[in-house]
N, C-alpha and C positions, 0 to 999 in steps of 0.2 A: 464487645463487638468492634469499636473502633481501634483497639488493639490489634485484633484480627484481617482487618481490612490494609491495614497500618504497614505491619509485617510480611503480606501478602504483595503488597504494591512493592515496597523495600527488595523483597526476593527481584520480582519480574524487574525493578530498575538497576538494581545490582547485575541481574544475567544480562543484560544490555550491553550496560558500561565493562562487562567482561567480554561480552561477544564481538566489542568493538573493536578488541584492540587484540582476544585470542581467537577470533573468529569461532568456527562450528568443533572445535578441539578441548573446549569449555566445558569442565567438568560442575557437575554441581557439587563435589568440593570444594572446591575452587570457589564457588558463591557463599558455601557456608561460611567457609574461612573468611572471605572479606566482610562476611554480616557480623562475625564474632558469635554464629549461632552452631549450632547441630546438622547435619542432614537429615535428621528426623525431624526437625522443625520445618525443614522444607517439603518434606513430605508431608505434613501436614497439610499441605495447599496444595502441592503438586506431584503426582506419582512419579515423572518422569522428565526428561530436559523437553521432550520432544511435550506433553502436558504445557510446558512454559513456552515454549515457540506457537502451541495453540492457541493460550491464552493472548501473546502480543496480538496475535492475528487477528482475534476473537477482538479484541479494543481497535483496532482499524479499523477492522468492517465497522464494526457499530457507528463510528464516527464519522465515517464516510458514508453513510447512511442517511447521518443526521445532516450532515451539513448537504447533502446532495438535496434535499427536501426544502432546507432551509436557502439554498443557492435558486431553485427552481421556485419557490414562493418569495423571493424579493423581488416586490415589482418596481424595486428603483433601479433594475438593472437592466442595459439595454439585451434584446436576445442573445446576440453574439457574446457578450459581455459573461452572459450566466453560461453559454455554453464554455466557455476559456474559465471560467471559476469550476466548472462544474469537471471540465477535463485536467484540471489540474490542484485537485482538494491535496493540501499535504496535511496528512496525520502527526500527532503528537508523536507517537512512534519512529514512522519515514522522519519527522524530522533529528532524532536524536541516533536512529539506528546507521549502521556503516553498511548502505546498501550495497558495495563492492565486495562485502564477503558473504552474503548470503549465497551469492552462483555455488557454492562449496556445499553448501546444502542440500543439493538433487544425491551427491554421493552418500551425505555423514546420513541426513534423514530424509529419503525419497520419500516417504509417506506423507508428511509436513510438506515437503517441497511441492507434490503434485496437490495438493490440497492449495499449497499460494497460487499455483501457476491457474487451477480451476478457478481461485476467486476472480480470476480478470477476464473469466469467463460471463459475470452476472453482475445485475446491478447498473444494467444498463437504460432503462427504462426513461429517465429524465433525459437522458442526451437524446433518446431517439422521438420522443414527445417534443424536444427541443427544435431540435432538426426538422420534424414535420412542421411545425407552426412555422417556421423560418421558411419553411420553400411554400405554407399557406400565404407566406407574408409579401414574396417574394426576394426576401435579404438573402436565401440557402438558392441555388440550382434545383430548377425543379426537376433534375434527370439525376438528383442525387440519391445513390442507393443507401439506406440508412442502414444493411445488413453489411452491406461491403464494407464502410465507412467502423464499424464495429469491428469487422472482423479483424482488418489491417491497425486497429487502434491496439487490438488486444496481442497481437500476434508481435507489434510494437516493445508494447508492455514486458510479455514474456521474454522478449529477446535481450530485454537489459539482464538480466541474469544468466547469461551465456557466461562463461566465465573469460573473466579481463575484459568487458565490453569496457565498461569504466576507465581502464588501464589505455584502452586502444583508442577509444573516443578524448580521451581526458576531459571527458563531462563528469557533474553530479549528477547523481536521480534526478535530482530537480530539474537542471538545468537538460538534463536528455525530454524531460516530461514537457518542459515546455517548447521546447524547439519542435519537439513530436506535433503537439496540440500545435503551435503557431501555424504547420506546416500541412496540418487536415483543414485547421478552419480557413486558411487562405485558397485550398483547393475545393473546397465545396459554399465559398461564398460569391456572391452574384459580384 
């Protein structure tokens, strides 16, 4: 079993560190070749490239999940504090994948693509529970719409994957995610 699990992770971090540098042109030969394994090994785990783009995705969510829970349950943090943690969780993934060539993705695998662009659709629940206790508190505007405020955060989100946002801003994800978040929480705090 830890064989299995072993080989599994090795696939999905080998397709990374390939993705990184041949973006969405990435074959899974190409992965078998640098494991020194089969493509039937890889089929073992995964049916498809687009099965391995699920799966990264599938360990985001989950972790951003956890830590959204875990940012909204520390009470040594001040509100504002956990809303900026909470608006800018980086995953194990986000931090290792080459967010500038995913935009190529809506072409090579629309499927997968509109399945990323949906997840910044949900999962909102702790910022807007945040948001309300903040303007309960009086630290948020109490004329702040917390649907609006979502909407523009996600519409935000999506739009780093325009293709060449990266190129044209010469930001990182990160550094676009926090200037974004710096630039919400400064307009809906009192």
């Amino acid at each position: 079993m830890k064989q299995q699990s072993t080989t599994k992770e090795e696939i999905l971090n080998t397709f990374i560190d390939l993705f990184n540098f041949l973006g969405p042109s990435l074959t899974l030969s190409q992965v078998s070749k640098e494991l020194h394994i089969s493509k039937k090994t890889i089929y073992k785990y995964f049916s498809s490239k687009n099965e391995i783009y699920e799966a990264i995705l599938d360990n985001v969510v989950e972790e951003i999940s956890i830590a959204q829970k875990q940012i909204y349950e520390d009470s040594s943090l001040s509100l504002e504090k956990k809303i900026y943690k909470l608006l800018t969780i980086e995953t194990t993934e986000e931090k290792r994948i080459n967010m500038s060539k995913m935009s190529a993705l809506a072409d090579t695998e629309p499927k997968f693509f509109k399945r990323l662009m949906d997840e910044y659709e949900v999962r909102w629940d702790y910022f807007a529970k945040l948001v309300n206790e903040g303007k309960q508190q009086g630290i948020i505007k109490k004329d702040t719409n917390v649907y609006l405020v979502i909407r523009v955060l996600e519409s935000s989100l999506q739009s780093f994957y325009r293709k060449d946002f990266f190129k044209f801003t010469g930001l990182t994800y990160t550094n676009a995610v926090k200037q974004l978040v710096n630039t919400i929480i400064e307009g809906i705090k009192v």
